[in-house]
C-alpha positions, 0 to 999 in steps of 0.5 A: 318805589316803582309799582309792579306792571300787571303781567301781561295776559296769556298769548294762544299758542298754535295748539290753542288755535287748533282746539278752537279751530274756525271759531279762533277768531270770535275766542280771541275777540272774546279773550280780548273783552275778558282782558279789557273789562274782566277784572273791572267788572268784577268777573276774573280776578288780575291773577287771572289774567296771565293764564286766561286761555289756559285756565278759563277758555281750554278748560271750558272746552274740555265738555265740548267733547261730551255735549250731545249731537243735537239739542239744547244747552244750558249753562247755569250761573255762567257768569262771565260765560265760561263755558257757556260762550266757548261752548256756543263758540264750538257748537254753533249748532247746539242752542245756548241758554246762558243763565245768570241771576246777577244783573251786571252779570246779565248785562255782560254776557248781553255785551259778549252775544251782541260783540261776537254776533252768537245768533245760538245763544239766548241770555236769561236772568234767573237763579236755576231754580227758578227755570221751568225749561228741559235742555238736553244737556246743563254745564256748569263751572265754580258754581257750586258742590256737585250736591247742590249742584245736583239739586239745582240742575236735575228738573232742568234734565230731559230724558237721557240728557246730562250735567257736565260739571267742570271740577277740579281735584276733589272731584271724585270725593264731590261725586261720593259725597253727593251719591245719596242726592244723585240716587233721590234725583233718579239720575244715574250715578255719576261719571268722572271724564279726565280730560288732559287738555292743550298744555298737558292740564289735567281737567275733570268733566262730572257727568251725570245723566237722566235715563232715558224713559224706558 
């Protein structure tokens, strides 16, 4: 019996170009790493593959939009650098901190920075809670529940800064699960952004943010 062919990865439609505008190019030279060495790194599943763009890099892009004018970023467990890469690929001008604690993990997201030149972005080998640095915003994506999630990121917040977590349909119940946790971490309650994306996906953005002193 014949096997099956792997399905061939997504190809970038015109409104996918667009999103990514100037920094297509470098998105696409990424997509293209993540297709060649993803699944035998052990960082997206061969399912993945077929929907790459849509599923993993537009989705990444739907906090762009609530990152800060300025500032720093820190994208925590960021694995094969979702969002945090798209994020430094759209946001030249913000600095990037992805934060990984798995070695290979680290070694790849190394790979990724050196291969696309991101003079933006730093990588670091730490858990969250090990990080003793403020950032003006903190991203997140399949790292945890947004209890947790807040227990992790909340001491790396400066003043007015704030947690974009990507989720997914159990979104507004995470928040309402995680009120008591949001509460004692003296942030303010939690924000839902429904962000529909290229292709009409319907992407939830949590953002939960540090008052700013006084």
């Amino acid at each position: 019996m014949l096997a099956l062919a792997d399905p061939a990865p997504e190809e970038p439609d015109e409104e996918v170009r667009a999103l990514f505008g100037l920094a297509f190019g470098a998105a696409e030279h990424f997509a293209e790493m993540l297709v060649a060495e993803g699944e035998l790194r052990g960082l997206l599943g061969p399912r993945e593959l077929p929907r790459l763009w849509s599923r993993h890099l537009v989705n990444s892009a739907a906090v762009v939009p609530f990152l800060p004018a300025r500032g720093t970023v820190a994208d925590v467990g960021s694995g094969a650098g979702l969002p945090g890469v798209v994020v430094a690929l759209l946001r030249p001008d913000l600095d990037v901190t992805l934060v990984e604690p798995m070695e290979r993990r680290v070694e790849w997201l190394d790979h990724v920075v050196a291969e696309l030149d991101l003079d933006n972005v730093i990588v670091r080998r730490a858990r969250a809670e090990e990080v003793k640095d403020r950032y003006d915003a903190v991203t997140a994506r399949a790292v945890a529940n947004l209890s947790k999630l807040v227990r992790l990121t909340a001491p790396l917040l400066r003043q007015g800064g704030s947690l974009l977590a990507l989720k997914g349909a159990r979104a507004e119940a995470e928040v309402e699960e995680a009120k008591y946790v949001i509460k004692k971490a003296k942030l303010e309650p939690a924000v839902v952004h429904e962000v529909l994306t290229v292709g009409e996906e319907l992407t939830k953005v949590v953002e939960v943010r540090r008052p700013k002193r006084g």
